[in-house]
Every structure is written in C-alpha cells, then in structure tokens.
Residue, then its C-alpha position, 0 to 999 in steps of 0.5 A: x500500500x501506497x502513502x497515497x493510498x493509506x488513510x488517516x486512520x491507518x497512519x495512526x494505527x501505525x504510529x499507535x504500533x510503533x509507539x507501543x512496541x518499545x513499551x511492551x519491549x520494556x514491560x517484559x524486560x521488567x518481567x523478565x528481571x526479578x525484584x531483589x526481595x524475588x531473587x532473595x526468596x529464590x535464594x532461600x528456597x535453595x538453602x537447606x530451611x528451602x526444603x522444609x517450609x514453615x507451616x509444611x508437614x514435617x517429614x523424614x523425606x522433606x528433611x533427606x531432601x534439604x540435605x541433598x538427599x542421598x547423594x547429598x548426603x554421600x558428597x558431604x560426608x565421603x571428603x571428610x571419611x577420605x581424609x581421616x582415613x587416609x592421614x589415619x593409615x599414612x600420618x602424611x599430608x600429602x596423601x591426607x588432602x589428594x584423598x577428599x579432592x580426588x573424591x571430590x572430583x569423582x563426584x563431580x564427574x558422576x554428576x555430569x555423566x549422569x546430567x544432573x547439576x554439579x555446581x554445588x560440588x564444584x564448590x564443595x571441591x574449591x573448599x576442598x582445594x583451598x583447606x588443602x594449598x592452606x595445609x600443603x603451604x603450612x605444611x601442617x594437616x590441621x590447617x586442612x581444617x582452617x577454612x571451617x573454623x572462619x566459615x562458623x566465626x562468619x555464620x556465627x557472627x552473621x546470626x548473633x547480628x540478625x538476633x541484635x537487629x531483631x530480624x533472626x535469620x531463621x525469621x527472614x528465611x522463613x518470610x521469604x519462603x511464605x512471601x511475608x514480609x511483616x512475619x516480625x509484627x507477629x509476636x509468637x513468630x518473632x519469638x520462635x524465629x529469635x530461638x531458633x536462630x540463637x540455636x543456629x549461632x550456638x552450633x556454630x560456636x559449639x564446633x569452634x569452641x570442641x574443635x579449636x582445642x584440638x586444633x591448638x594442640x595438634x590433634x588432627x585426626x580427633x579435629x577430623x573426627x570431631x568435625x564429622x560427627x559435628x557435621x551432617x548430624x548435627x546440621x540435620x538435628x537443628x534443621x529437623x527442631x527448627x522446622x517444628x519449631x517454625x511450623x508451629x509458629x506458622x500455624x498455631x492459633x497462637x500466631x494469628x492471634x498474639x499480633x504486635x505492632x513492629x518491633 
C-alpha cells in the first residue's frame, strides 16, 4: 500500500504500533528481571530451611531432601571419611588432602555423566582445594581444617547480628519462603524465629569452641573426627527442631492471634 493510498486512520494505527512496541519491549524486560526481595526468596528456597517450609508437614523425606538427599548426603560426608582415613593409615599430608579432592572430583564427574547439576560440588571441591594449598603451604594437616573454623566465626557472627537487629535469620528465611514480609509484627513468630536462630549461632560456636582445642594442640585426626560427627548430624538435628519449631509458629492459633505492632 501506497502513502497515497493509506488513510488517516491507518497512519495512526501505525504510529499507535510503533509507539507501543518499545513499551511492551520494556514491560517484559521488567518481567523478565526479578525484584531483589524475588531473587532473595529464590535464594532461600535453595538453602537447606528451602526444603522444609514453615507451616509444611514435617517429614523424614522433606528433611533427606534439604540435605541433598542421598547423594547429598554421600558428597558431604565421603571428603571428610577420605581424609581421616587416609592421614589415619599414612600420618602424611600429602596423601591426607589428594584423598577428599580426588573424591571430590569423582563426584563431580558422576554428576555430569549422569546430567544432573554439579555446581554445588564444584564448590564443595574449591573448599576442598583451598583447606588443602592452606595445609600443603603450612605444611601442617590441621590447617586442612582452617577454612571451617572462619566459615562458623562468619555464620556465627552473621546470626548473633540478625538476633541484635531483631530480624533472626531463621525469621527472614522463613518470610521469604511464605512471601511475608511483616512475619516480625507477629509476636509468637518473632519469638520462635529469635530461638531458633540463637540455636543456629550456638552450633556454630559449639564446633569452634570442641574443635579449636584440638586444633591448638595438634590433634588432627580427633579435629577430623570431631568435625564429622559435628557435621551432617548435627546440621540435620537443628534443621529437623527448627522446622517444628517454625511450623508451629506458622500455624498455631497462637500466631494469628498474639499480633504486635513492629518491633
């Protein structure tokens, strides 16, 4: 069709085209990119607290699932089994930090053949690799066991500040997952969110304050049993109390009804 040929009409429904699409263009960027509190609630759904939402039957599954699973489970305890049991047989550094790497890069490989995600254990295997250059640079094998002791200083100190500004962490996590953002208003909620969390500092502190000691005094292969037991166990203990916790919060009478104003 001509210029001639159009009429005004169709001009303007052109011009009306043209001027929307940059519009439209813009409004499904806008969707495109997640909010900051979308991209935080994306990141607490992957953490382990993710996997065990308040107001959720609690479950034997739902919990395995938090930690992994099965395999999860295998890719956190195998590196630590493969260091043990390898200082404890050589008393040797070398071989003590080649053992979990190699296990480590195993897993990783079983990941990939297998098409499933392997960033979570590319990551478990460069802490694996900066706990072992911190040792081979030291020369010493307790210092495999460094990077751990700053990891519970740094979650410790993290959680001890959330309970101080009364927004606990557990609190923040679980507002996320439900999409509240006024969980603090609610006294019964706010209350059981500042336990639970000074639960999540005490684990913290308690591995430093076992495995300190024994990291001061050399014991290498009792910090490295130590740390096993303190682990996955303990890790799954508090998350199994504090989703119980959390659920009866979350659901009980008590939440609706003892409502405060923002604290």
């Amino acid at each position: 069709m001509t210029d001639a040929e159009r009429t005004p009409g169709d001009r303007d429904t052109e011009r009306d085209a043209a001027a929307s699409e940059p519009a439209a263009a813009e409004s499904a960027s806008e969707r495109a990119a997640p909010t900051f509190q979308e991209a935080m609630a994306q990141a607490a759904r992957r953490s382990g607290l993710g996997h065990v939402a308040p107001g959720e039957t609690p479950t034997a599954g739902a919990l395995l699932a938090a930690m992994g699973g099965i395999r999860g489970l295998i890719e956190s305890i195998l590196p630590g089994v493969g260091f043990l049991a390898t200082y404890t047989i050589t008393n040797q550094l070398l071989p003590s930090v080649i053992a979990p790497a190699v296990l480590a890069v195993l897993l990783i490989v079983a990941r990939a053949v297998q098409r499933q995600p392997v960033m979570t254990a590319v990551a478990g295997l460069i802490g694996i690799a900066v706990s072992a250059a911190l040792a081979l640079f030291t020369g010493n094998a307790a210092n495999n066991f460094v990077p751990g002791f700053v990891i519970n200083a740094g979650t410790a100190l993290v959680v001890i500040i959330s309970i101080v500004a009364r927004r606990p962490i557990v609190g923040l996590i679980a507002g996320l997952l439900v999409g509240s953002s006024d969980w603090h208003r609610d006294r019964a909620k706010l209350r059981v969110a500042m336990i639970a969390s000074v639960f999540w500092a005490a684990l913290s502190l308690l591995r430093l304050a076992v495995q300190l000691p024994l990291y001061l005094a050399g014991a290498t292969q009792a910090l490295a049993a130590t740390k096993l037991i303190m682990g996955v166990p303990f890790y799954a203990l508090l998350l199994w109390v504090t989703w119980l916790m959390m659920r009866a919060a979350w659901t009980g009478p008590a939440a609706d009804e003892d409502a405060a104003p923002s604290v």
